[in-house]
N, C-alpha and C positions, 0 to 999 in steps of 0.2 A: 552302833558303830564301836568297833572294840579300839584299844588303846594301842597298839602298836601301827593301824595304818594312820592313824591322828597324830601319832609323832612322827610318822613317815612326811605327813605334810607340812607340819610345822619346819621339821629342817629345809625341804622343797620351798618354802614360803621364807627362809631365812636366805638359802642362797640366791633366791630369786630378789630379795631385796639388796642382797648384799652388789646383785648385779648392776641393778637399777643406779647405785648411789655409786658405784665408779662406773657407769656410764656418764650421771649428770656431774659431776666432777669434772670430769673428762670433756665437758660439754663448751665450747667457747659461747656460746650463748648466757653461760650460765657464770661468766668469771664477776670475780668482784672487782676488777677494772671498772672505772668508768672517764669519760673523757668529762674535763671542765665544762663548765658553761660558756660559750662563745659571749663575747660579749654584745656580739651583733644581734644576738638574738635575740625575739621578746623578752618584754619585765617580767612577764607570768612564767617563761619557760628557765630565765635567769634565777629566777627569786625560787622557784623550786628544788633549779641543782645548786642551790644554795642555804638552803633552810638549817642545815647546821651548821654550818658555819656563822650563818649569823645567830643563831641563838646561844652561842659558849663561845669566848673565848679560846683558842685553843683548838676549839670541836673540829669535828672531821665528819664528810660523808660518810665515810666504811664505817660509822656505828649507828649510823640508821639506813633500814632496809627503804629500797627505792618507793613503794609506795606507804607505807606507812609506821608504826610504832618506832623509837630504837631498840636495837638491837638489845642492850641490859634490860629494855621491859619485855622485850619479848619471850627472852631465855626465861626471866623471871616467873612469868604466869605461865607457861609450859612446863614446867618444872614444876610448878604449885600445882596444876591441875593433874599432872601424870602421878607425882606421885600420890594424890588423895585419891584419884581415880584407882592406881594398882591395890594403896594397902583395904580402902574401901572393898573391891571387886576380890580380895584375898579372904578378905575375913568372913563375905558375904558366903562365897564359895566353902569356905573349912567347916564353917558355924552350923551353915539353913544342911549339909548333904544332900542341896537336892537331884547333882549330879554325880553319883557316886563309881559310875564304871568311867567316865571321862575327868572328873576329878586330877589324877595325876597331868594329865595333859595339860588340864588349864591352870596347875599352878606354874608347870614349865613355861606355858607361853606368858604367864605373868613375870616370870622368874626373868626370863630374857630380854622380856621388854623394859624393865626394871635395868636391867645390866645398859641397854642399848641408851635410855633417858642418861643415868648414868655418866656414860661416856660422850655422849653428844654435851650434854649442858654442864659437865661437871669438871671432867677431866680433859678433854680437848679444848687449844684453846677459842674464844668466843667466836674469832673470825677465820677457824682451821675449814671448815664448811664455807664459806661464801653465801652468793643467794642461791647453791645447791642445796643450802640444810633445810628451806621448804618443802622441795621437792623429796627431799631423802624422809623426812619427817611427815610428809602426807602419805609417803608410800607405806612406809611402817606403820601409819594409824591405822589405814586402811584394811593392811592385812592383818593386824591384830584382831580389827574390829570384827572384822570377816570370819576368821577362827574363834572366837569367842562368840561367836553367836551362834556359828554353827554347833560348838562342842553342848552351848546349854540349851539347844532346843529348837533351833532355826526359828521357825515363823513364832515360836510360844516363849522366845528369849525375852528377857527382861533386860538385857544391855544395849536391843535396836538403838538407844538413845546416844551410845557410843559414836554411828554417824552423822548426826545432825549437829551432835558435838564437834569433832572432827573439820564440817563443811562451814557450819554459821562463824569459827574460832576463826579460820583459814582466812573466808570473805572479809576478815576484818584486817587481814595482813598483808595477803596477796592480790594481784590485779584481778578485773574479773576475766579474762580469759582462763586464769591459770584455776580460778573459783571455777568454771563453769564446766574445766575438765575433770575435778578433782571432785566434783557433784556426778559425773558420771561413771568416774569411777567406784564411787562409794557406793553409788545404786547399784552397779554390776556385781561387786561386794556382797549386797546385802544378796540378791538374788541369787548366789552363789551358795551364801550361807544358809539360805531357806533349802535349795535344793538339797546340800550335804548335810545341813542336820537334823531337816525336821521329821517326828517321829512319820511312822508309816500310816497312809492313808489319810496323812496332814493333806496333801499338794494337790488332790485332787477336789477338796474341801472347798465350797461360797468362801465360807469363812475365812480360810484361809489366804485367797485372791484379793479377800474384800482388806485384810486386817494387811497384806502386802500393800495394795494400789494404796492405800490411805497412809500408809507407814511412807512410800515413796513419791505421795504427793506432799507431807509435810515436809519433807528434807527436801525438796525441791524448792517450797515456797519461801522453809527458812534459809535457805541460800542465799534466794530473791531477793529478800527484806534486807539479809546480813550486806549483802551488795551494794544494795539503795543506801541503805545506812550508812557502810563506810567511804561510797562517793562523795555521800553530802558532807562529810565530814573531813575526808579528802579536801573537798573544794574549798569548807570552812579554812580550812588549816591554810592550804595557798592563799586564800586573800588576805588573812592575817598574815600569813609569809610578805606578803607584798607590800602592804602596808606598812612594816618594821622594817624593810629590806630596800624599797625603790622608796626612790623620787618619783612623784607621778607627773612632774612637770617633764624631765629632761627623761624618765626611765632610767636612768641611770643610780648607781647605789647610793646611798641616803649617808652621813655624815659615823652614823652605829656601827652599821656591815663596815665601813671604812677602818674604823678604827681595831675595829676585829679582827679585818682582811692586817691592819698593821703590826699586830701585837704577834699573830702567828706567820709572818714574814719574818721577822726580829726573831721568834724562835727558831726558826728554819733556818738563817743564814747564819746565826750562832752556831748550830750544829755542823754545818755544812762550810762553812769560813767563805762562801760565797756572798757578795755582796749585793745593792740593790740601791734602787732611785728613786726619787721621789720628784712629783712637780705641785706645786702651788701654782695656781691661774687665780688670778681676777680679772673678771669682764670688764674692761674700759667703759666710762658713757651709758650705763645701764641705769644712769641717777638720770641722764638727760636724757634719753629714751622718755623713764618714765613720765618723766616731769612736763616735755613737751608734747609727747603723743600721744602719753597715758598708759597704763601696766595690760594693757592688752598686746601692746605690740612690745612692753617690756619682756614678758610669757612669751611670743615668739621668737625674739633674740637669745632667752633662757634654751626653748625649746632648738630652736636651730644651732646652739653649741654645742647639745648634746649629741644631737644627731652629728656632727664634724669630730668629738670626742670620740664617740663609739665607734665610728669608722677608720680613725687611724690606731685606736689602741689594739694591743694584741690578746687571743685569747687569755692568755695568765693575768694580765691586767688587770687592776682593779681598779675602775675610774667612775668617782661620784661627784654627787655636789656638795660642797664642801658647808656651806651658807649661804645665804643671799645673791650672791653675784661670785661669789667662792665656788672653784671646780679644785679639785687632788684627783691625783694617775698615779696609782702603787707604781713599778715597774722591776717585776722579782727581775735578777740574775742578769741588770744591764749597769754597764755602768756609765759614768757622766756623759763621755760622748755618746751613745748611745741614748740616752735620754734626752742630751741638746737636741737631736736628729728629731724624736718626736715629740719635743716641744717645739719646734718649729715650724712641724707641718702642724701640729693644731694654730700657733698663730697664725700659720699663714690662712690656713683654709676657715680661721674666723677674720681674716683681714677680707677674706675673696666671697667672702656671703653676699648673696642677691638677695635681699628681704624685703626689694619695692617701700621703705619707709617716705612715710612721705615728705620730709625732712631729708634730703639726701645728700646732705652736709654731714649728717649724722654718720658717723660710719661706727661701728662694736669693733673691736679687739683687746688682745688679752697681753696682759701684763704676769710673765710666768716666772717664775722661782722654779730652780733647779737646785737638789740636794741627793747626799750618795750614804750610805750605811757602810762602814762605819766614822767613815771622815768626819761628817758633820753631823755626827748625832748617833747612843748608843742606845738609846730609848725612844720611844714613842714622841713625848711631851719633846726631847731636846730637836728630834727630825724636824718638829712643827713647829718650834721657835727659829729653826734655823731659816726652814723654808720658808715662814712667814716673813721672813727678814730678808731673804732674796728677792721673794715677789716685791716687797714694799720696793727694794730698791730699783727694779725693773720701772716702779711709776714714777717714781725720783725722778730717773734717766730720760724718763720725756715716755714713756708707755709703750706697748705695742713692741715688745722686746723680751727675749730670753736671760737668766742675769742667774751668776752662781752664788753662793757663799762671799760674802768681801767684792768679790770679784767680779765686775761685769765684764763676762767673756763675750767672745766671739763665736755664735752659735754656726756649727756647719752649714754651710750655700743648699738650700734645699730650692728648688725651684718649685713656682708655684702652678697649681694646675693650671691649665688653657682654661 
């Protein structure tokens, strides 16, 4: 193969990729949008589109990728493996000569792909690509992998190992449909590169059939394994996610993600001069509950408020258990009246619980605290002294009551369901 139709391809393999990556750009499938976690939704489906956020302060979805690593370790070990892989695969090439008419070619295609890593991980910034830079990034390994194996020898390359590199790295980041496409495309690859580079009277060779099928049943199997691997570890990681994240009594978020969900509100409405609410609930009568009936049907009074919480708060919401008989509702961008309104209907709709106790004297309700940022509090610690000092005065007041700051107002007429 002489050296002018090899750089013929390479540039055809450049704008073919260059096509690819402003298609997936371009691709609304592929934006780095993504919508909140409803709060209606499972703890396992909640605690997922939440895992960064509870693990930093501060943190944010957009730096980690939907199914696994963040995004700084990703770049990181990309970057580490590309460039050991180029200056490796450089020196092997200039040193051993043992492709000397295709030589030029394949420093060019190192030379570019060198410039491409580059500018992906170097110079653009982290989150310019979205979850496009998979796709952009498996396209380009691929067709590297593809030309360098054809330029040194197709079926007798010593770089085959460039694929499986490529497919097992991928299965450890991306879902497995997008693993199970990107396996076939590497095989089409590889069978491409057999066809254009191997010497003459290679392809009709045992040998040759026998050292392909075995070369593209191992990239097939370490796919497999790469897949298997990072589910189970996937899985590891949500139920740690769930356990740090949910309450498994009420599924609602744990007292940590609360406090987390509050520090990066407090940054947000500093930035924005928009404000926000906060409510403090204590469950009334969860001591006599327990004390008369026993903590089993104390567990379902717990449980049935959550399920009454989750149903009126709003996606942005962020509504946990606070302690023991302690429930808190974030409430970004509403202000007091606005939060009387749904402190309310949580009272009411834990006043209107059917929970068949057998005591039916016994009735639950919530004794709530109402506070607003930056009125009554310009931090954290002051929001939860302030509000803990509403709720208390709510049970002062005789219980089962909405109560602000100082003030025990007049919560808006919300009627109760039929």
């Amino acid at each position: 193969m002489s050296v002018e139709p090899i750089l013929v391809l390479i540039v055809v393999a450049v704008v073919a990729n260059l096509v690819v990556m402003a298609a997936l750009l371009g691709s609304p499938v592929l934006g780095r949008s993504r919508a909140p976690a409803r709060p209606d939704t499972p703890a396992d489906v909640r605690a997922e589109a939440a895992m960064a956020a509870a693990a930093v302060v501060g943190g944010s979805d957009e730096d980690r990728p939907e199914h696994s690593v963040t995004t700084q370790t990703y770049d990181r070990v990309v970057r580490i493996v590309s460039w050991i892989f180029l200056l490796a695969t450089t020196t092997i090439v200039a040193v051993t000569g043992l492709w000397p008419a295709n030589e030029p070619a394949i420093l060019v295609l190192l030379a570019l792909t060198g410039a491409f890593v580059l500018v992906v991980h170097d110079l653009l910034p982290a989150d310019a690509l979205g979850a496009a830079k998979f796709g952009v990034e498996g396209s380009v390994a691929i067709t590297v992998a593809t030309l360098l194996v054809a330029l040194t020898g197709g079926v007798q390359s010593p770089f085959f190992f460039t694929f499986p590199l490529i497919v097992g790295g991928a299965a450890l980041v991306v879902s497995p449909p997008i693993t199970v496409g990107l396996t076939a495309t590497a095989a089409l690859g590889y069978l491409l590169a057999v066809l254009l580079g191997s010497p003459e009277g290679m392809l009709g060779n045992p040998i040759t059939t026998a050292t392909v099928g075995i070369n593209l049943t191992a990239m097939i199997l370490l796919a497999y394994v790469a897949m298997v691997i990072a589910r189970e570890q996937r899985r590891s990681r949500d139920a740690a996610i769930r356990l740090s994240t949910i309450d498994p009594l009420t599924t609602l978020f744990n007292r940590g993600f609360f406090f987390a969900a509050l520090e990066r509100e407090i940054a947000r409405s500093a930035r924005s001069g928009r404000g926000f609410c906060l409510l403090m609930m204590d469950l009334d009568e969860l001591k006599t509950v327990n004390d008369k009936l026993g903590h089993f049907h104390g567990d379902r009074v717990l449980r049935a408020v959550g399920v009454v919480v989750t149903a009126i708060v709003r996606r942005i919401d962020t509504a946990a258990r606070y302690g023991g008989d302690e429930f808190v509702v974030l409430l970004p961008e509403t202000d007091p009246t606005g939060a009387y309104v749904v402190a309310e209907k949580i009272r009411l709709g834990v006043q209107d619980l059917e929970l068949g106790l057998a005591d039916e004297a016994i009735r639950p309700s919530m004794s709530i605290g109402v506070v607003s940022y930056p009125d009554d509090g310009s931090t954290a610690d002051e929001l939860m002294i302030s509000a803990d000092g509403a709720m208390y005065a709510s049970k002062r007041a005789g219980k089962n009551r909405v109560t602000g700051v100082d003030t025990p107002l007049e919560p808006p007429v919300v009627a109760s369901a039929p």
